[in-house]
N, C-alpha and C positions, 0 to 999 in steps of 0.2 A: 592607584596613582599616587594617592598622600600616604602610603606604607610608612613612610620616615616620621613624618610630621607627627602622625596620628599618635603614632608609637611614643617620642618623644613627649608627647601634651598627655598621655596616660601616665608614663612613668614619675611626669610634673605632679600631675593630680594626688598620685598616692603620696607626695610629700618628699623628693627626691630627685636630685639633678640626674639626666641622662648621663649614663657613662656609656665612651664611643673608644673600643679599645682597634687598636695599629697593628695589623699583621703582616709581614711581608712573606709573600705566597712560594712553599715550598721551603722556609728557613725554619728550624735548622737543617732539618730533613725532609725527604718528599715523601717517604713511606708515611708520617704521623702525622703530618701537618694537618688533616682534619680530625686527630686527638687532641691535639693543640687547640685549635680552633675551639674545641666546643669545650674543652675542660676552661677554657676563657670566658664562654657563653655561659658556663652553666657556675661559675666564680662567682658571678656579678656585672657582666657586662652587657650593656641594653642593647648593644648592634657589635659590630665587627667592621672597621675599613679594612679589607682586602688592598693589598699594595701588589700593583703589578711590578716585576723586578727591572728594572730599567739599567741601561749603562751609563747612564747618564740623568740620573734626576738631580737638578737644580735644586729645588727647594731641601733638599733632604739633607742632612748633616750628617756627621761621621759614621755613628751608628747605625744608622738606618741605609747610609751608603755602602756600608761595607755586607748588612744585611741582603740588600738585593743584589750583590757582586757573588756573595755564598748561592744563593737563590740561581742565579745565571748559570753558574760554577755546577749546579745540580742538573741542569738541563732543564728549567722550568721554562715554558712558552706558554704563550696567552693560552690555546686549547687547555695546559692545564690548568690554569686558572680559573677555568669554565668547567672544567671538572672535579676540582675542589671545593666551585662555590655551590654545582649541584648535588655534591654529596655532605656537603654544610648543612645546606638550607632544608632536604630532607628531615634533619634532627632539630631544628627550631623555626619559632615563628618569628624570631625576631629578625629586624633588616638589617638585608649586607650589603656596604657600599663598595663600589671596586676604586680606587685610586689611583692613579696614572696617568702619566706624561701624552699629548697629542701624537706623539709620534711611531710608536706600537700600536696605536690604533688605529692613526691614517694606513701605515703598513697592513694591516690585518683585514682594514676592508669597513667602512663604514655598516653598511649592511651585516656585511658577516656580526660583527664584534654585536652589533646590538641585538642581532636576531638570538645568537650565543648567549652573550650576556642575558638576557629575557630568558630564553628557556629553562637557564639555572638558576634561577629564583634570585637575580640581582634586583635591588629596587634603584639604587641613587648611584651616582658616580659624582667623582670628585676628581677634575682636571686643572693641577693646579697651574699649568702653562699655558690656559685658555682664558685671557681677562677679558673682562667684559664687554670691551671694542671689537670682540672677537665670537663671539659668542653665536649672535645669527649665522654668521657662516659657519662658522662647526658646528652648533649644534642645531641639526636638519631635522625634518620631520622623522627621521628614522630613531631619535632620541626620544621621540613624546610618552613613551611610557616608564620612562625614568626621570626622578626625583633629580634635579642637575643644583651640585652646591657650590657656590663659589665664594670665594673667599676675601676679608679686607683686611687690610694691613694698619700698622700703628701709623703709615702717612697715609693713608685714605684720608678724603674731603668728607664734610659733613652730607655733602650734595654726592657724592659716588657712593658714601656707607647706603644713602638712602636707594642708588638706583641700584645699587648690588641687591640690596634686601628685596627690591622691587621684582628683579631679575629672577633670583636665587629660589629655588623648591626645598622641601624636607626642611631645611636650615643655612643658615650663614653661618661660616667656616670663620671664626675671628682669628686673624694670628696673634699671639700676644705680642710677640718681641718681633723684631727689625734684624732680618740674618734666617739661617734655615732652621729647619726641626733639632732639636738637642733640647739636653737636658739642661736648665740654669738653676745656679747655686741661689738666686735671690729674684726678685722683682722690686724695680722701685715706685714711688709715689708715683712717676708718673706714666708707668703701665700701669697703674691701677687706674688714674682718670681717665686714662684712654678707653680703656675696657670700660668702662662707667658712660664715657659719654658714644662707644659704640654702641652699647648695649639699650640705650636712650635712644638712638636712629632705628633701629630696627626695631619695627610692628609688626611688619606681615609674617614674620619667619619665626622663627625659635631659635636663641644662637648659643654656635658652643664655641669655648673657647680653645686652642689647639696651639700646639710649640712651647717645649720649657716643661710642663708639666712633668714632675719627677717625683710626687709621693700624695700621702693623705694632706699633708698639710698646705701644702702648695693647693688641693682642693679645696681647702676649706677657706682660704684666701681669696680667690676665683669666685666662690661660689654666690655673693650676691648680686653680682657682675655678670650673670650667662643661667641658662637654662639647663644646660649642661658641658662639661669636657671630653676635650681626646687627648689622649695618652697613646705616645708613639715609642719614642726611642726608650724611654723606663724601661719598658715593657719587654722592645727587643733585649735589651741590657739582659733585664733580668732573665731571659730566655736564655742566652748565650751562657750567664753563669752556673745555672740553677742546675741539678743533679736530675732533676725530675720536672716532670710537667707541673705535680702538685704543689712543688716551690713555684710555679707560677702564677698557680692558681690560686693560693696564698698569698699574693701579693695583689691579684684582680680583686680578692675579697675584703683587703684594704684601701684599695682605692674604691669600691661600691662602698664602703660602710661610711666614707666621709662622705661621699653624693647623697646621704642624709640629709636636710636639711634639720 
């Protein structure tokens, strides 16, 4: 049940911030994408968020939109996301979170999607259009064997950071910046008190920080502010550029080398 957490407070132990890398499922292609996947795992990356491909994700920004629009364009459906995460998860111990909008899900069947999800070795889910007013009702007792992360925003209260964290399994999901996933050129002073004083609310969880994150150094910036990061749209970025998987994989082994602490 704490697959997330535990993993996370090890990888802490040996002296090193979690690294939580962003995939969106079936991009670029659907023949590779669990080459993809593990030449990521086996880079430096401590988990894998699984991104279910939506036509409509909110949170998501250009990159990562146009990544799950290629993904659709492939003919990706949740079965295969269930079939990519069980032939992932065969090749490592470490956990895979699936990511995704409520509305693929309700479609897919409450039951179904969890029973699925379970048998392919998912541990956490991350629903970022599920807040936490919302949360008893979707997530039903069909969810209790998964790690459920949710997430707080640069206007969270000090009183929500706390009930999130309260709420929240595996980890709390911090956004850094105000707007969706993308890369930003800089952070100012006052993302960093924010991060500073979410990081101060949250005890029961492990938190990582997520959105903007674009190289080593933006990690090492982050880094006394969280337990660990996620790194999304980079990563597609660099996916879409790179000739090869090993230029990507080259680029997961700079972003693990600064989760050094």
């Amino acid at each position: 049940m704490k697959k997330i957490l535990e993993h996370i407070e090890q990888v802490n132990k040996s002296g090193r911030k979690a690294l939580s890398i962003f995939l969106t499922t079936g991009f670029p292609e659907k023949e590779n994408f669990v080459e993809l996947a593990t030449t990521v795992l086996d880079s430096g990356a401590d988990m894998l968020e699984i991104g279910i491909p939506f036509s409509d994700p909110l949170a998501d920004g250009p990159v990562i939109q146009a990544s799950s629009q290629a993904a659709l364009e492939n003919g990706i459906t949740l079965k295969d996301v269930f079939y990519y995460c069980d032939k992932i998860s065969v090749k490592t111990d470490k956990p895979l979170i699936l990511m995704g909008y409520a509305n693929p899900i309700l479609k897919y069947g409450i039951k179904n999607f969890c029973k699925d999800a379970q048998s392919s070795g998912v541990s956490g889910l991350i629903v970022p259009d599920v807040p936490l007013e919302e949360y008893e009702s979707f997530y039903a007792d069909d969810f209790k064997n998964f790690e459920k992360i949710l997430l707080t925003t640069p206007t969270s209260s000090d009183e929500r950071i706390k009930a999130i964290d309260q709420q929240s399994e595996g980890f709390v999901y911090c956004v850094s910046v105000t707007g969706t996933t993308g890369i930003k050129s800089n952070f100012d002073e006052n993302v960093l008190k924010n991060l500073e004083r979410t990081y101060s609310l949250v005890n029961k969880n492990k938190m990582l920080i997520g959105f903007g994150i674009a190289n080593a150094e933006n990690i090492k910036t982050f880094a006394p502010y969280c337990d660990g990061v996620i790194v999304g749209s980079a990563v597609i970025k660099k996916i879409s550029e790179a000739k090869s998987f090993s230029e990507v994989g080259e680029f997961v082994k700079s972003l693990s080398a600064a989760c050094a602490k």
